[in-house]
Structure formats: C-alpha cells, structure tokens
C-alpha positions as CSV (number, residue, x, y, z in Angstrom):
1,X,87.0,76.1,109.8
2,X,90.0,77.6,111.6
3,X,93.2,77.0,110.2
4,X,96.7,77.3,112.2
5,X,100.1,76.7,110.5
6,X,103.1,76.4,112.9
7,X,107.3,77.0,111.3
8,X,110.1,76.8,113.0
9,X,113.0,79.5,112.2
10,X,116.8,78.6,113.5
11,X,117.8,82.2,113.8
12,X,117.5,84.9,116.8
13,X,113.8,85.9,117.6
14,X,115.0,89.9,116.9
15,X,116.4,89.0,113.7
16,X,112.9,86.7,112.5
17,X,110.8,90.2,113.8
18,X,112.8,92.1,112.1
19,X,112.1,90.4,108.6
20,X,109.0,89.6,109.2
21,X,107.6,92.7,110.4
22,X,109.2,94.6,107.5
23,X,106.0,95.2,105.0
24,X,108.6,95.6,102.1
25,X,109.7,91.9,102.4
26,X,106.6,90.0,102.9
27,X,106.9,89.1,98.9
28,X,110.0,87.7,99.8
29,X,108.9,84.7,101.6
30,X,105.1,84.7,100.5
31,X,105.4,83.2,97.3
32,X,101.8,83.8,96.3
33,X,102.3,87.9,96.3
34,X,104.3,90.0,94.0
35,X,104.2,93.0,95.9
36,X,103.3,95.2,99.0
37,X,102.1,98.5,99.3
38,X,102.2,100.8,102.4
39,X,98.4,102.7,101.9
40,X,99.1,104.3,105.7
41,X,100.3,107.6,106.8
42,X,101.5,106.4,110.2
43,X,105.1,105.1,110.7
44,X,104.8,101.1,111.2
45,X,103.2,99.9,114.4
46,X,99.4,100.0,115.3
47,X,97.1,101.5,113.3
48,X,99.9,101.0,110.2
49,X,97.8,99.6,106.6
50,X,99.2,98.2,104.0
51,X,98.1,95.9,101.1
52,X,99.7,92.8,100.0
53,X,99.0,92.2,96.1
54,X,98.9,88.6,93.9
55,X,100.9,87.7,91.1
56,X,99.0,88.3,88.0
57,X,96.8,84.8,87.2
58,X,97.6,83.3,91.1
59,X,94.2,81.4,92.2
60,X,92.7,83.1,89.2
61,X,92.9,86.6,90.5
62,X,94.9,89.7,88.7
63,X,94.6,93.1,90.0
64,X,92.4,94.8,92.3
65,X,91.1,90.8,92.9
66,X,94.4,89.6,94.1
67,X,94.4,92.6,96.6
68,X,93.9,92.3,100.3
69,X,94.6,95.0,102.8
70,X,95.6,95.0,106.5
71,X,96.2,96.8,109.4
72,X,98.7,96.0,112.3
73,X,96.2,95.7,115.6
74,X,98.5,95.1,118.2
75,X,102.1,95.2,118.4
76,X,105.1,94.3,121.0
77,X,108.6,94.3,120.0
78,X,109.3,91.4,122.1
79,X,106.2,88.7,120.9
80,X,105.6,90.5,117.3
81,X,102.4,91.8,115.8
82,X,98.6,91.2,115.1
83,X,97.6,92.2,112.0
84,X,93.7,92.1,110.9
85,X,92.2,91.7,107.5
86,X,90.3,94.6,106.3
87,X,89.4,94.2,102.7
88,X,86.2,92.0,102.4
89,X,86.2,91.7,98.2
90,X,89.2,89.7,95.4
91,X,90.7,87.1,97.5
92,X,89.6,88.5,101.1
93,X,85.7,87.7,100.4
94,X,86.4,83.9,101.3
95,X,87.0,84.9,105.1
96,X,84.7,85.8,107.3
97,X,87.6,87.6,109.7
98,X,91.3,86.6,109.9
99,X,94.5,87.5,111.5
C-alpha cells in the first residue's frame, strides 16, 4: 500500500520550511504526538535523529510504544528535507520503510 497526502499552505515557501523543518514544532501541527526529542549530536541537516513521541493512550500506545525515530536523509534549503524511519518496534513495526 503506498499512501501520499498532499496540503496546500498560503504562506511563503521559506517561512512553511522554516516551521516545518524545526524538530521542536512538529507537536505543533501533528496532533497525534506530544513531544519531540533531538537524540543527535549533529546540528540539523543530514545525518540529524530525532524521535517524535505519542500522546499517552493514542492508537493504544504509551511510552517507548508511541516512539518512532528518524533521521533527516537528504536536505536542500530550497525543496526541504527527506527524512527516513529508523525505529522498526511501538508504532514504527507497521511499516515496512517510510519517508
């Protein structure tokens, strides 16, 4: 299966990077996390990790379940990032690979 969602932001492409590539915010506008954490030693760009983290009880994970971790494959300030899945246990065991 290979799912593909599309959303379509009325503000400068600049200002949409810079919101969305900020790891801090991504509980901000996914509502199904309560938290990010940076887990890398590198400044953000490629190679950066970071785990996003589940509310407590969302899709019936709490904890180290509701964990997934990531880590930014490609990245151009112009187009944005690729960032791949690298946890394969809690929520992340239901994909095979996903960016």
């Amino acid at each position: 299966m290979k799912l593909e969602e599309a959303v379509t932001i009325r503000r400068a492409p600049e200002a949409v990077l810079a919101y969305l590539g900020d790891v801090s915010k991504v509980s901000e506008w996914d509502r199904e996390l309560a938290a990010t954490r940076c887990t890398s030693s590198t400044a953000p760009g490629v190679g950066f990790e970071f785990d996003t983290v589940a509310h407590p009880g969302a899709g019936g994970y709490s904890g180290e379940r509701g964990k997934m971790s990531y880590r930014v494959a490609e990245a151009d300030p112009t187009c944005g990032c690729t960032v791949q899945l690298t946890s394969r246990d809690g929520n992340a065991r239901f994909f095979k690979e996903a960016e």
